[in-house]
Wavefront OBJ file of the C-alpha trace (Angstrom):
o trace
v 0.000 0.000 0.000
v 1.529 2.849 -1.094
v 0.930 6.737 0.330
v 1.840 10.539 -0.063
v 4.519 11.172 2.174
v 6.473 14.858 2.290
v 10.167 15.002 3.474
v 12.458 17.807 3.964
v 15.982 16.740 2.510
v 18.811 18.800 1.973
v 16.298 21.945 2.216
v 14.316 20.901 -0.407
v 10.956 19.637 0.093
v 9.512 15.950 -1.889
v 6.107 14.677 -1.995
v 6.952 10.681 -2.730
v 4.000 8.055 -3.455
v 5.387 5.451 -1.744
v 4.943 2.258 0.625
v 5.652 3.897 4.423
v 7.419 0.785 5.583
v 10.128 1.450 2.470
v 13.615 2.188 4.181
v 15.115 5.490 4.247
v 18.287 4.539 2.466
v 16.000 3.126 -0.561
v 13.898 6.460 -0.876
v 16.883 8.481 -0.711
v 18.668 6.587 -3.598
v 15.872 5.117 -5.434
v 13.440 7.665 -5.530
v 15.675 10.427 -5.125
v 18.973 9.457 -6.509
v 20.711 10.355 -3.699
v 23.577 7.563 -3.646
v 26.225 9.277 -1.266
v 24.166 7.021 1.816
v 25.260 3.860 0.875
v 23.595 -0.294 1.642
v 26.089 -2.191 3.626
v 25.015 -4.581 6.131
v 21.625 -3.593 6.052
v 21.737 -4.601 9.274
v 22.482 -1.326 10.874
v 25.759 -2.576 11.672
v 28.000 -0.885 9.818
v 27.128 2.974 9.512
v 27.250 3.155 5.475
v 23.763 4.347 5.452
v 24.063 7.059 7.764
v 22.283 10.576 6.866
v 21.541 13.209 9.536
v 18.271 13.548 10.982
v 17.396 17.141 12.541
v 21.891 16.881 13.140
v 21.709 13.613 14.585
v 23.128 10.599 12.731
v 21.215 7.907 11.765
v 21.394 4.950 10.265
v 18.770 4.563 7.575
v 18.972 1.253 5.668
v 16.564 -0.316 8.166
v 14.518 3.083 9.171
v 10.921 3.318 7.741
v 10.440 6.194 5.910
v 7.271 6.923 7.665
v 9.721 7.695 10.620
v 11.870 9.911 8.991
v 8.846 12.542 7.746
v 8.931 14.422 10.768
v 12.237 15.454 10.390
v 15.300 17.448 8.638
v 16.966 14.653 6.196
v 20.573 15.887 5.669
v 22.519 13.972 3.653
v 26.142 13.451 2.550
v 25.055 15.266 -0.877
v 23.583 18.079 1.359
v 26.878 18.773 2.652
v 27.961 21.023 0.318
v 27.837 24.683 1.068
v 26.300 27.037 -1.148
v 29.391 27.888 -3.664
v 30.403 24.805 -3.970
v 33.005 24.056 -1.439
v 33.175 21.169 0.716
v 32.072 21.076 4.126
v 35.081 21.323 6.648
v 34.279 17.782 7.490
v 34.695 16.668 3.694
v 37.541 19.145 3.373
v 38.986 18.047 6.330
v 38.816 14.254 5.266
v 40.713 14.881 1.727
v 43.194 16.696 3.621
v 44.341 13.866 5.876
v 43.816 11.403 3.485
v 41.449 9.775 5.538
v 39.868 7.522 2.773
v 41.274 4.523 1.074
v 38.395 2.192 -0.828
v 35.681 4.755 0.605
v 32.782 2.926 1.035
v 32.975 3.798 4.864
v 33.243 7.577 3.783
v 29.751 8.470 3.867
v 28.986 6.759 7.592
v 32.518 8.277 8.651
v 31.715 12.110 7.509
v 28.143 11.944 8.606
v 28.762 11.326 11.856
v 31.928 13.336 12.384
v 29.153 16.339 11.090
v 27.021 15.268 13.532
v 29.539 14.925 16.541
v 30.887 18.496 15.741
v 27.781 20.445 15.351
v 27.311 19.092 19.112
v 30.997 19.344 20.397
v 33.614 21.736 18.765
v 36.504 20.286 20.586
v 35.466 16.398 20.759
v 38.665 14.461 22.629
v 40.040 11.343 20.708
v 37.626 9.030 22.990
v 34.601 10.896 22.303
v 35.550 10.871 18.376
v 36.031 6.897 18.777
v 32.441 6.363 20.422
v 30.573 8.632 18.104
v 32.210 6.380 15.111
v 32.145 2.848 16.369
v 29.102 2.079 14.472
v 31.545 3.243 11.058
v 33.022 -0.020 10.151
v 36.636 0.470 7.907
v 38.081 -2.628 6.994
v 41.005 -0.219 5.159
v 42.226 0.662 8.825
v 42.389 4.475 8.639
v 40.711 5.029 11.634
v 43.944 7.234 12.593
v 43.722 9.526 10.060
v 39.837 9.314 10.350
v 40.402 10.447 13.851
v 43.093 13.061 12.706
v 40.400 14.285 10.041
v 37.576 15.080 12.897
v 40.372 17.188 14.848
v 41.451 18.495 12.264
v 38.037 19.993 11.164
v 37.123 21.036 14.386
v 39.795 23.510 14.507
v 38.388 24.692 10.975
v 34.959 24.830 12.630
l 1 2 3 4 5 6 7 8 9 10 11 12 13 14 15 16 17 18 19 20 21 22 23 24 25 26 27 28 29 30 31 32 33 34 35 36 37 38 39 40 41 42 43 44 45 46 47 48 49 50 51 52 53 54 55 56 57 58 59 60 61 62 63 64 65 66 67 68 69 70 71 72 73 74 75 76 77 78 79 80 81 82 83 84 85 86 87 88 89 90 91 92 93 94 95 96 97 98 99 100 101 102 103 104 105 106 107 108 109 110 111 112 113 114 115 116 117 118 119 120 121 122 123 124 125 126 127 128 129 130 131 132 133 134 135 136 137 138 139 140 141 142 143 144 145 146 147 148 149 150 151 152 153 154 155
């Protein structure tokens, strides 16, 4: 049974007929064509999914989308600022070289956005529990980790 549902994402608004129970993550890159969020696990095990909901990070391969209508959908694609720059986060990221096969990229910026629009000076701890759902198999969690201090001092 499909319905009407509205969402906000990335500051624009979307009317989208579709089943409620759909997850996020397909909505955003089905019907949208959003692909920066990517499918992993699917489990919501391994933070490829995540977008930002109202600034908190989510994971969304498992979310219904009826869920996610009362909120502010950011995603990795709504990152971008206005002229065309990267985010500090994204900027931040290249810099270090904090990405090897980048499919963890998406999970890893989201929720470094997310932990630094709540805490501008995040110790390496905090930075290490905000991304333990972001699984890396490359192993540049140290430069990951340099990245989100890195940022913050841009921020």
């Amino acid at each position: 049974m499909n319905n009407t549902l509205s969402l906000h994402v990335n500051g624009k608004d979307y009317e989208i007929d579709i089943d409620p129970d759909t997850p996020l993550l397909y909505v955003l890159r089905n019907e949208l064509g959003l692909n920066g969020a990517k499918f992993g696990c699917g489990l919501q095990q391994c933070g490829a999914c995540t977008v930002l909901l109202d600034g908190e990070s989510r994971l969304s391969c498992q979310l219904p989308v009826r869920e996610a209508v009362k909120f502010k959908i950011r995603t990795i694609e709504g990152l971008v600022r206005d002229d065309g720059s990267l985010h500090p986060v994204q900027a931040a990221f290249v810099k270090e070289q904090a990405a090897q096969c980048g499919y963890c990229l998406n999970g890893m910026v989201m929720a470094s956005v997310a932990l630094l629009e709540g805490n501008n000076n995040p110790s390496d701890d905090e930075i290490r529990k905000k991304l333990a759902i972001n699984i890396c198999r490359c192993g540049a969690h140290s430069r990951i980790i340099k990245a989100v201090k890195t940022a913050a001092q841009e921020l």
